[in-house]
N, C-alpha and C positions, 0 to 999 in steps of 0.2 A: 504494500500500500504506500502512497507516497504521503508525504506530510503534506503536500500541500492539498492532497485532495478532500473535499468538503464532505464532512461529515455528517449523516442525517440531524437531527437538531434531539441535544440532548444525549448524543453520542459524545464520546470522548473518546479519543485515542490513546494508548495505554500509556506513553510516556505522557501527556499530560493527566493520568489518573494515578501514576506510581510518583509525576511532581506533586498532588495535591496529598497524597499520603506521606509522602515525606515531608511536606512544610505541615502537616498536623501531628509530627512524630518530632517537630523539635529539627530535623535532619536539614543541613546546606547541600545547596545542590550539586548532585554527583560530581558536576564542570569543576568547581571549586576545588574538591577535595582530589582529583585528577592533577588540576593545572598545579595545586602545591604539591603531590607530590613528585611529579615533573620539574619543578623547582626546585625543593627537597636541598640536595647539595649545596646550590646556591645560596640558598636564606641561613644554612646552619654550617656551611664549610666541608669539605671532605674527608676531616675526621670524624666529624659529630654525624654527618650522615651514613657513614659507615656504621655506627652503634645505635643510629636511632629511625623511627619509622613514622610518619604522620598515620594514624589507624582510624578517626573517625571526626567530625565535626557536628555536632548534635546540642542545641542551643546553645552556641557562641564559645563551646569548651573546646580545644582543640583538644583530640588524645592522641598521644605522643608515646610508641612503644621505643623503651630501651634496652638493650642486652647487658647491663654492669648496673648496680646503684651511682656508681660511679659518674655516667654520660648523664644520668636525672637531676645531679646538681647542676652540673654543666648547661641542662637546658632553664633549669626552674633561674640560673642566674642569670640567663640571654632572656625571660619569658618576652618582657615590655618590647626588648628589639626585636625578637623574631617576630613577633605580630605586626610592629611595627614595618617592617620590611617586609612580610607577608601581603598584607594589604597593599606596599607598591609594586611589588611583580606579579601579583596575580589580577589587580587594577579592581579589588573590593573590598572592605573588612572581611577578614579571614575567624575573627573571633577577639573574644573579650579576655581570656584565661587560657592555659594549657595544663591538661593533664597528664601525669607521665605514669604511666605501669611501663613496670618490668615482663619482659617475654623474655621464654625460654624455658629451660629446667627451673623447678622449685628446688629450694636448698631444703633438707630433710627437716621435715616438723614445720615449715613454716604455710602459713594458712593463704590458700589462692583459689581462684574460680578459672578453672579452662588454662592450666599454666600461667595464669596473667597475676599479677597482683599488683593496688596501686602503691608508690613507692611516694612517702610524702618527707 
């Protein structure tokens, strides 16, 4: 089907029915969270992107996976610039805050959902 073709009235086409579902989930649009991570290296350098991952933007929080505790301080002390610099290469607010979990193995005994845990 092509996008531009018109749709009976009250139909919607599933990418504008999966955007109305994700602006009522909180969720930035797919474009967003593609073009930063395409930018990724750029906004945080190519060591910090080597250890870290943009994973989701969902009312204004960026989450940010890292592989060390280590790279979480590293970001939580960039947060203000990286946003700040996120919003001029991606040419929108990207968000208000960052969240950082740890991905990867859990260290033994310690409490996580899905190998992820947030790391504050």
């Amino acid at each position: 089907m092509s996008p531009d073709r018109d749709l009976p009235e009250g139909v919607r086409s599933v990418a504008d029915a999966l955007g109305v579902i994700g602006r009522d989930l909180g969720l930035a649009n797919p474009s967003v969270l593609a073009r930063l991570h395409a930018a990724w290296p750029e906004l945080v350098g190519p060591a910090l992107a080597g250890h870290t991952e943009p994973r989701s933007l969902r009312d204004g929080v960026l989450t940010v996976a890292v592989d060390a505790v280590g790279w979480a301080t590293q970001l939580r002390y960039l947060e203000s610039e990286l946003l700040r610099r996120a919003e001029e290469v991606i040419g929108e607010p990207v968000g208000n805050a960052v969240r950082v979990t740890q991905s990867g193995p859990e260290p033994p005994g310690a409490p996580g959902e899905n190998g992820t845990r947030l790391v504050r």
